[in-house]
N, C-alpha and C positions, 0 to 999 in steps of 0.2 A: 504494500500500500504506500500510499503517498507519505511524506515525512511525519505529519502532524500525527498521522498513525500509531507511531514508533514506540509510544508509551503503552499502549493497549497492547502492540506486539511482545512489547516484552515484557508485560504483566501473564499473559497467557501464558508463553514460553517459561515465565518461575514458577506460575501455578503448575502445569504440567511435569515439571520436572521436581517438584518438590512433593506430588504426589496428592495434594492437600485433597481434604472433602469440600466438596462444594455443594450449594442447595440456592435453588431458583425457585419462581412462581411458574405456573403454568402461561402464563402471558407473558413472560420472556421470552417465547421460543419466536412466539410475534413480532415481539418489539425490536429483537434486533435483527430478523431481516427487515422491518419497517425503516427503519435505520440505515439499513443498508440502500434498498432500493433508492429511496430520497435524497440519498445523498449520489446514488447513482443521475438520477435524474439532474440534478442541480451540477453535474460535471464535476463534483469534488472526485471521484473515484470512478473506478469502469468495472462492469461486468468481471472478468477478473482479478481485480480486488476484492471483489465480495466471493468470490470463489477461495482465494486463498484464505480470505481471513472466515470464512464458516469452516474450511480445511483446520486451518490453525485450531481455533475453537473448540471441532471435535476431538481433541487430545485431552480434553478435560471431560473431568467423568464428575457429569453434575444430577444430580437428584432436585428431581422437582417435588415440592410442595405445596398440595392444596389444603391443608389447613393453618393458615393466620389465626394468632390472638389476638382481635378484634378491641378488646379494651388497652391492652400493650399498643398496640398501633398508636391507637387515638393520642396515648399519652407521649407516647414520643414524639409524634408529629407535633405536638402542641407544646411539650417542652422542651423542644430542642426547633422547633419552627423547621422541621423536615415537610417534605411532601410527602402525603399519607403512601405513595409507592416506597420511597426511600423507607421509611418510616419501617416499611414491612417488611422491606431486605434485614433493618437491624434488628427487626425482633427474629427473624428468623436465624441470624445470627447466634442472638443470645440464646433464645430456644434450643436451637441443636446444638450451641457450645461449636461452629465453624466460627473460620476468620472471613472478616467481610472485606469482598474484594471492592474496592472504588478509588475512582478519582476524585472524588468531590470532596472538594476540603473539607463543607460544615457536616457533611457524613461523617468522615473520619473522625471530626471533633465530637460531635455525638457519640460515635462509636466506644470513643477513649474514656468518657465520663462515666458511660454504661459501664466500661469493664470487656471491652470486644475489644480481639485480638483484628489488627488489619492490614490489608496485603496493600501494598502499592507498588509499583514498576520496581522488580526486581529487589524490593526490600521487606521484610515482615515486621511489624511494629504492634508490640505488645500495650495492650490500653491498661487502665487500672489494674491492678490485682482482685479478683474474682473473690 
């Protein structure tokens, strides 16, 4: 992929090689080819780039989850002012006791207050003590 890529690429490639568990919603499998395509469309990337990077991708061995803690959500979203998505990933987090993989800074920061361990390009960064 194109430059701006290079973090994603090489957060997958530590994830993969580090072995980690990982856990998704069921609407992730949507959102990032949605992501993909539109960003196809808008000429940021080509056809294959979205080919390599769903390749890339399938190296990680992710478990999807369809049950959220619905009242966890709500509060994290409200006390950490996440978006009720984001929100989900870190209770899903804390739920299964995985590290939360993102870019987003005030995720992370969220993360760390909770006591989630979290992955970022090539580095693992341990949040509060559990």
């Amino acid at each position: 992929m194109t430059l701006k890529y290079d973090r994603v690429d090489t957060l997958i490639a530590s994830l993969a090689k580090l072995g980690v568990r990982l856990g998704a919603f069921s609407r992730w499998w949507f959102e990032i080819r949605n992501i993909l395509v539109v960003n196809e469309r808008r000429q940021r990337i080509a056809e294959s780039d979205t080919a390599a990077f769903l390749q890339n991708l399938s190296r990680l061995r992710i478990r999807v989850d369809r049950g959220p803690e619905e009242s966890a959500i709500l509060r994290l979203a409200r006390s950490y002012r996440l978006s009720v998505y984001d929100a989900a990933y870190l209770e899903l987090a804390q739920r299964e006791r995985l590290q939360l993989a993102t870019l987003d800074t005030d995720l992370q920061t969220a993360a760390a207050a909770e006591g989630v361990d979290t992955l970022s390009p090539g580095v693992a960064q341990t949040g509060a003590p559990r």
